[in-house]
N, C-alpha and C positions, 0 to 999 in steps of 0.2 A: 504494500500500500504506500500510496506517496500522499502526504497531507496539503493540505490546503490552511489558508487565512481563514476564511470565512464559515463557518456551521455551514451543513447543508439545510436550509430552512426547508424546503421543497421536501424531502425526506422524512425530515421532522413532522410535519403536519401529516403527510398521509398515513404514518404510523400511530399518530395519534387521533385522526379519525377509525382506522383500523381497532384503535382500543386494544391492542395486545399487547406485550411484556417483549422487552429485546431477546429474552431465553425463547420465547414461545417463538418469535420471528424467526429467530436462528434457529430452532428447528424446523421449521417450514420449509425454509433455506434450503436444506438439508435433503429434506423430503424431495426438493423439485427436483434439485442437482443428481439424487438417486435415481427418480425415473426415467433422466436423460443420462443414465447410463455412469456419472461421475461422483467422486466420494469426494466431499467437504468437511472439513472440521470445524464451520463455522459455529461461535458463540458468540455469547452475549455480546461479550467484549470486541469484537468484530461489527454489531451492527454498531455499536455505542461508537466508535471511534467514524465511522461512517457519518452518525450523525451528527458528527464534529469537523467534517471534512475529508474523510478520507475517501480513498478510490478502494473499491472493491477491484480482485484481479481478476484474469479470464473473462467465462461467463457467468461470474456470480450476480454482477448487477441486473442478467435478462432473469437468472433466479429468482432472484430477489422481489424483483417487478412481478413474476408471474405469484409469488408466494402472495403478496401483498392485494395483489390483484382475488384471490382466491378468499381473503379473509374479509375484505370489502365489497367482494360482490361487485363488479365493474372493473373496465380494462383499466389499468393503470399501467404506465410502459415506462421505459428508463428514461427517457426525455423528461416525462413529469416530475419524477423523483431528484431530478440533476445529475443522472448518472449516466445517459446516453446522449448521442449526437442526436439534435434538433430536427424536428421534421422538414426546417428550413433548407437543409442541406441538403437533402435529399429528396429521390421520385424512384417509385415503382419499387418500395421496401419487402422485404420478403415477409412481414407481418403486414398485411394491410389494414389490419382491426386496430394496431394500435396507431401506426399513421392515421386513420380517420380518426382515432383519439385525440390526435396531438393536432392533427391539422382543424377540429371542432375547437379547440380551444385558442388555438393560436388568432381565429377571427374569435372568439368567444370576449379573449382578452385586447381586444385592439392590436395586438402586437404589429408595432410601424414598420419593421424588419420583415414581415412576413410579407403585408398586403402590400408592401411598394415590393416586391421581390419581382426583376424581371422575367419577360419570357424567355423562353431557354429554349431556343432553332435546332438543338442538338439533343434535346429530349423528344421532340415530337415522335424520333423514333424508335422510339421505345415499344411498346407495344408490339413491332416487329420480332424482336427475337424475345420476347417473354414467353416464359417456361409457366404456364398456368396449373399444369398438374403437378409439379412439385409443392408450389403454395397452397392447390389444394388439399395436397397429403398431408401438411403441416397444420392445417385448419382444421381439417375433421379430428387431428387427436389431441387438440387443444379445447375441450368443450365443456361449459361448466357443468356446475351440478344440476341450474335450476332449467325448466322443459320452458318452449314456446311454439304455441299453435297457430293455424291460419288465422285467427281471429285477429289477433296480436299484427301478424305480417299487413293483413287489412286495415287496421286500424292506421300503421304507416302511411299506407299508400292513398288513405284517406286525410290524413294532414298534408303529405306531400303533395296534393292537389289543393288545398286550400292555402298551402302558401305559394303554389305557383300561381293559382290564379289573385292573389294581393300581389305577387311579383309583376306579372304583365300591368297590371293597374296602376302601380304604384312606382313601379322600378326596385332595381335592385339595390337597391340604399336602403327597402326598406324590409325591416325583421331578419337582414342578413346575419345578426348576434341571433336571434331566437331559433331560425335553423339553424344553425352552426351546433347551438346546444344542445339540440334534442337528433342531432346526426353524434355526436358524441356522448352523450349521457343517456340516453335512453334506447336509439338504434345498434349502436354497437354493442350494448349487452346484449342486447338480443341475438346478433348473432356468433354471440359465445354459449347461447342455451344448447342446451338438448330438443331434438327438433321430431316431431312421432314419421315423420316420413322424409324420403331425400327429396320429394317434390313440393314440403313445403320449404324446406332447406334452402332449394332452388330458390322459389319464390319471396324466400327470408331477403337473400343477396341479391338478388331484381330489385328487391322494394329501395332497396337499401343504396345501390348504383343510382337509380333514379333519383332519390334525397339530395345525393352526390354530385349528379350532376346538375344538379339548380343549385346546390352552394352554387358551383363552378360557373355556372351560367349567370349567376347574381355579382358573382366578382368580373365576373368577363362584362358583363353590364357596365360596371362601375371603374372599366380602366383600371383591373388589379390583375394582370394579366398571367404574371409569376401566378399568384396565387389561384388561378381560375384551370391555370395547366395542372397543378398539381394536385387539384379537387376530380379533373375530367381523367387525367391519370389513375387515381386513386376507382372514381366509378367503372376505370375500366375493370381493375380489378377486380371489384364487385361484380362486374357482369357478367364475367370469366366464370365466377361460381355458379354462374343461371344458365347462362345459354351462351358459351365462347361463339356460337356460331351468327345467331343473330343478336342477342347484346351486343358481344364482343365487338361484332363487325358496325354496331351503332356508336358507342364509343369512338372509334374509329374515326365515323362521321362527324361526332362532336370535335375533337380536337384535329381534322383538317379543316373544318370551317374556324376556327379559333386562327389558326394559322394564315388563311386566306382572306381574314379579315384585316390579319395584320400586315398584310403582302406580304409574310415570310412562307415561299414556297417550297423550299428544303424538304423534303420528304410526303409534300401533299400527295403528288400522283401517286407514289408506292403506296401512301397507308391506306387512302381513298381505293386504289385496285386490291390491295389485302383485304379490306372490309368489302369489298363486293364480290371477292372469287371464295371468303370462307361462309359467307350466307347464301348466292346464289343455290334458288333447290331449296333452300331450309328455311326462308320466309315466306312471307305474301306477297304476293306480285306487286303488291303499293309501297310497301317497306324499300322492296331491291327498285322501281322508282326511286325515291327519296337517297337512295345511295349512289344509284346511275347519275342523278343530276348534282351529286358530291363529286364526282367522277369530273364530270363534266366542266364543272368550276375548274378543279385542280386543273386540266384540261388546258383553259380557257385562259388561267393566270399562268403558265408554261408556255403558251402557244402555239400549243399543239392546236389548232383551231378545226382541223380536219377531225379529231379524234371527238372532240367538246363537240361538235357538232354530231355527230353518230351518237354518242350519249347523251344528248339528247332528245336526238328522235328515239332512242330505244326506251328511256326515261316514260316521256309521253307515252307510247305503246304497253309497256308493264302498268303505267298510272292508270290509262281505259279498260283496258283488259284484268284488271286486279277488280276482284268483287268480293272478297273477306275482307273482316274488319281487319288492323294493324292491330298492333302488341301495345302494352302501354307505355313501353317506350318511346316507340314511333309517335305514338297518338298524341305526347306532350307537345310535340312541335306545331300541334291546332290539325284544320283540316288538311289532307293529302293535296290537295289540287291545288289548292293557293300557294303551300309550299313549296312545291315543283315548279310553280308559276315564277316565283318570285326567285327562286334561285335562276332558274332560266333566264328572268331579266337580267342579272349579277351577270351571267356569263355572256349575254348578248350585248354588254357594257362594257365587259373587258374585252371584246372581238369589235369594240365601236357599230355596233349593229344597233344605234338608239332609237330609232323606229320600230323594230323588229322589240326589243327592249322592254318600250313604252308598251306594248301590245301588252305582253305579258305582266306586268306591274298591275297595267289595268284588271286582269285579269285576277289576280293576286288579291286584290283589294275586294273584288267581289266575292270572295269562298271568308272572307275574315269580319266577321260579328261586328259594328261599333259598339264600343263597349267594353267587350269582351277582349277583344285585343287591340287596346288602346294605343299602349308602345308600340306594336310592330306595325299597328297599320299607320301612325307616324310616321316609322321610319321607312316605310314603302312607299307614303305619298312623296315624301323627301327623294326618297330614289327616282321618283316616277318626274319628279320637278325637275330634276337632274340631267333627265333622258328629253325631257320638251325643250328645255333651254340650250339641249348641244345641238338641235335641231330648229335653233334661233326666234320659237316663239314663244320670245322674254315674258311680255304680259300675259301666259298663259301661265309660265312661273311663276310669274309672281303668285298670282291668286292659290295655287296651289301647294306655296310655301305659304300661303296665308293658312290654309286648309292643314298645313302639318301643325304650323303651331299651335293651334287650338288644341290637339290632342298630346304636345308636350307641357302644356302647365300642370304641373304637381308631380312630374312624374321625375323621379329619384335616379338620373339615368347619366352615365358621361358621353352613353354613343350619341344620345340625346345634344348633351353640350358640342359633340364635336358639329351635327349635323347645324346648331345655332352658329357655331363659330363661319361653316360653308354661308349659310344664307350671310350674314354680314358683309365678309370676302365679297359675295356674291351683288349684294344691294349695292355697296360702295361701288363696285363697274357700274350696275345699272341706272344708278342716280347719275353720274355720270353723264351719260347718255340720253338721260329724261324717261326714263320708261317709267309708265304713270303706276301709281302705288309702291314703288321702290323704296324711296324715302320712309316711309310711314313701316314699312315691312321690316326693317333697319332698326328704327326706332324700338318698337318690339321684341327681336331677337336678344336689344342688345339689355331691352328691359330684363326677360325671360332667362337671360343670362346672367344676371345679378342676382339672380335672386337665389 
């Protein structure tokens, strides 16, 4: 052991939430390190000095965590305790349960180190060579004492719908701490239960990837982009436990559009063709749509313009011809058609095809509720003002950036800020030029953006 200045406070407390004796601990200690095969001598006097600073050697600190974790009933992992490396540092851990612990806490506690964390162009491909059955072997003989049933997994996927839908409403600034929480204090115990069948097992780690990916999708909202990679990272994970074939392969989709949003194309095409060659056959023909026109983007921002086009039209063909409902993974991203619409415009934008674009936007906007999807149809009238104005009629922009901002006030959003900061850019040329309601449209964004 090598000492430290400081007590370990972090240590300190969850032992004493635990309520157990440093002799009881170090037997527990003892106990885990036996089942994995290794003899310790740890005593009292070993946790005591711990709690004083010291480093536990080997892996007594993953010990340690899981003994603690077993008396307190919830994951607890070394990073909590101060005894492992941060979840900051890492993606794609070989424990995903307690990364979704640490990374629930890390937005839990504001931590500024975490949410300003950049994206990282050289994790996206990750998910390429991930070993999913190894972490699965590791998961199943990790499993508590206490059982959990479909009810339970229901009950999840029943919150995670009522905060996606305050998310679309409201933006992702808001309740981003209260999911965070309840993805770490209450989901991931759950799937450390005992489960009566592997189908709701499945279903446990589905609910659970979905959760996950609205963290990720709430920070990818809010310009926290490090932090939204390693939320959509982490749900792959999850989803690997449900269904590596179409989960997996939806994942997949999440963090190539994450990538494409940000122009960083580094691995779009591969992951985007990995997620569409390990589902094709294994979903619904509206799913592998929604993948094909993932495809297609990747495509489209590569320039491959030939290929983005073919997946496209094969997109639309799986989208008519698909008559089952989607999984509810798929189903979060709202209706199938507008989806498909709307990414189509994205790629008709990047091929400079703005009329062809514009078609689809429009299209986009009639499969999506007002109301109900307040934010994104915002930010599709915004695309769709975008596609009339490179096609020079300004006063038709205008009005139709008048039409976006109405549905951006109150909403909690940075893609929101960025598209304010375009209209501004954008009004300063057209006041310029006198194009009538410009000035007054200016005024507003720049209101809208103060606030």
């Amino acid at each position: 052991m090598t000492g430290h200045k400081e007590p370990n406070w972090q240590l300190a407390a969850v032992i004493e939430e635990a309520g157990c004796t440093y002799e009881a601990l170090a037997k527990a200690v003892r106990g885990v390190a036996a089942e994995a095969g290794e003899t310790l001598h740890t005593s009292r006097s070993a946790v005591l000095s711990w709690v004083r600073g010291g480093t536990p050697s080997g892996r007594t600190a993953t010990y340690l965590a899981e003994a603690l974790t077993r008396v307190v009933k919830r994951k607890v992992t070394t990073t909590e305790i101060g005894l492992g490396f941060p979840a900051i540092g890492e993606a794609m851990t070989p424990d995903p349960l307690a990364t979704a612990a640490d990374l629930g806490r890390l937005v839990m506690f504001h931590r500024r180190d975490f949410l300003a964390l950049a994206f990282a162009t050289a994790t996206v491909g990750l998910p390429l060579t991930y070993d999913h059955q190894a972490v699965t072997a590791a998961l199943r003989t990790a499993t508590g004492g206490r059982r959990a049933g479909a009810q339970e997994v229901s009950t999840v996927r029943q919150l995670t719908e009522m905060f996606r839908t305050a998310d679309e409403r409201l933006g992702g600034g808001h309740g981003l701490s209260t999911v965070s929480s309840y993805l770490a204090d209450a989901v991931v115990p759950m799937l450390q239960a005992m489960f009566p069948s592997d189908e709701v097992r499945r279903s446990a780690y589905g609910a659970a990837a979905e959760l996950a990916t609205l963290v990720g999708w709430k920070c990818h909202d809010l310009g926290r982009e490090g932090a939204a990679q390693r939320f959509y990272l982490l749900a792959y994970q999850l989803a690997c436990e449900c269904d590596p074939a179409g989960h997996g392969a939806w994942m997949m989709r999440a963090l190539t559009h994450q990538s494409l949003d940000l122009n960083q194309t580094t691995h779009c095409v591969e992951l985007a063709e990995a997620g569409l060659s390990r589902a094709r056959g294994k979903v619904d023909r509206k799913t592998e749509a929604l993948l094909l026109v993932t495809a297609a983007r990747a495509y489209g921002a590569r320039g491959q313009t030939k290929d983005a086009a073919g997946a496209l039209l094969a997109a639309e063909d799986a989208m008519l011809t698909g008559d089952d409902g989607v999984p509810s993974y798929a189903a979060a991203s709202g209706p199938v058609a507008a989806t498909v619409a709307s990414h189509t415009g994205k790629t008709l934008t990047e091929m400079n095809d703005h009329r062809a674009a514009e078609r689809h936007y429009r299209a986009a906007l009639e499969g999506r509720v007002p109301g109900t999807y307040q934010r994104v149809r915002g930010l599709t009238i915004a695309n769709l003002a975008k596609s009339v104005a490179a096609q020079h009629r300004h006063e038709e922009a205008v009005i139709l950036w008048n039409q976006c901002l109405d549905l951006m006030d109150g909403v909690a959003s940075d893609r929101n800020k960025k598209e304010l900061k375009t209209v501004r850019s954008a009004m300063a040329v057209y006041s310029r030029r006198g194009i009538p309601g410009a000035s007054e449209l200016a005024q507003r964004a720049a209101y809208l953006a103060s606030l």
